[in-house]
N, C-alpha and C positions, 0 to 999 in steps of 0.2 A: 439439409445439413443435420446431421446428428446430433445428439447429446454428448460425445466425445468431441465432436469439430466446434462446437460451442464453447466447450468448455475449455477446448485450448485457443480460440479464439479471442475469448476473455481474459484468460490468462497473459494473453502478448500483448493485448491490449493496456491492460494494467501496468504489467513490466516495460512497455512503452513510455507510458503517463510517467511513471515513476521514476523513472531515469532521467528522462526530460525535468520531471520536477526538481530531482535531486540536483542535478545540477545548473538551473537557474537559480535555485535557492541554498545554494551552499555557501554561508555565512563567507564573504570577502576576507575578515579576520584570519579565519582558520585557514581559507583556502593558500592567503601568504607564508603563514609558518606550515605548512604541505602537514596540517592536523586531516587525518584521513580518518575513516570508519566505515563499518556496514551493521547498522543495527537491522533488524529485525523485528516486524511491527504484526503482531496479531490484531484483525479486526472482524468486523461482524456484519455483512448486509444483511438489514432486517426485511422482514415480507414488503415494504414499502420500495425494494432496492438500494436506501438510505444506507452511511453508513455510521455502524455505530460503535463505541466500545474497543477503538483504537489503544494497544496496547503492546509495551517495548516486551519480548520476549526474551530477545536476548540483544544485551545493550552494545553500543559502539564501543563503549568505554570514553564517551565523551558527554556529557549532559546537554550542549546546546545543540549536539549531531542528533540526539536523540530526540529533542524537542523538535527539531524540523521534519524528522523523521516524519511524526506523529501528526503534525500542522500537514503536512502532505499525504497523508493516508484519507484527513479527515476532508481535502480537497477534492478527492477521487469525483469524478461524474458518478451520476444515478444507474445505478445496475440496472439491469432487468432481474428480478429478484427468482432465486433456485424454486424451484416447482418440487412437490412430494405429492402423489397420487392426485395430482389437477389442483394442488392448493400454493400458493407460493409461502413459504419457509425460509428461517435464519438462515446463513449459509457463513460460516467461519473460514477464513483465510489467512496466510502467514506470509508476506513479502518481507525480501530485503531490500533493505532503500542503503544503496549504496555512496560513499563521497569521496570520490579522488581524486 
């Protein structure tokens, strides 16, 4: 498997996790008055796979949407952490966590 098959592998994986998370955990409240959003959550696996420095990019325009967001980014499983010439590195990423 490649460095691209991995890395879209990861990628589906995550957008999996995430979906599934958003919507076990989309506040019952919101979900009755059909309050909807998609924030958008910058984060950071560190060389440990960890992650860290979860951060709304661009907001739902709801604050409790955005706080779930955030509570489920910092959820994610342990990465296998990004490799730079044999050393593993930060590695920055931007998902939307959608609610509707």
């Amino acid at each position: 498997m490649g460095k691209q098959d991995k890395e879209q592998c990861t990628n589906l994986q995550t957008m999996k996790f995430v979906a599934e998370a958003a919507k076990n955990q989309y506040p019952s409240e919101l979900k009755k008055r059909f309050v909807t959003g998609r924030a958008f959550v910058l984060y950071v696996v560190n060389e440990e796979g960890l992650i860290q420095n979860s951060t709304i990019v661009k907001s739902s325009e709801n604050e409790q949407l955005d706080s779930v967001a955030i509570q489920i980014m910092k959820s994610l499983p342990r990465y296998v952490p990004g490799m730079q010439e044999g050393k593993p590195v930060k590695v920055q990423y931007t998902v939307p966590v959608n609610f509707k």
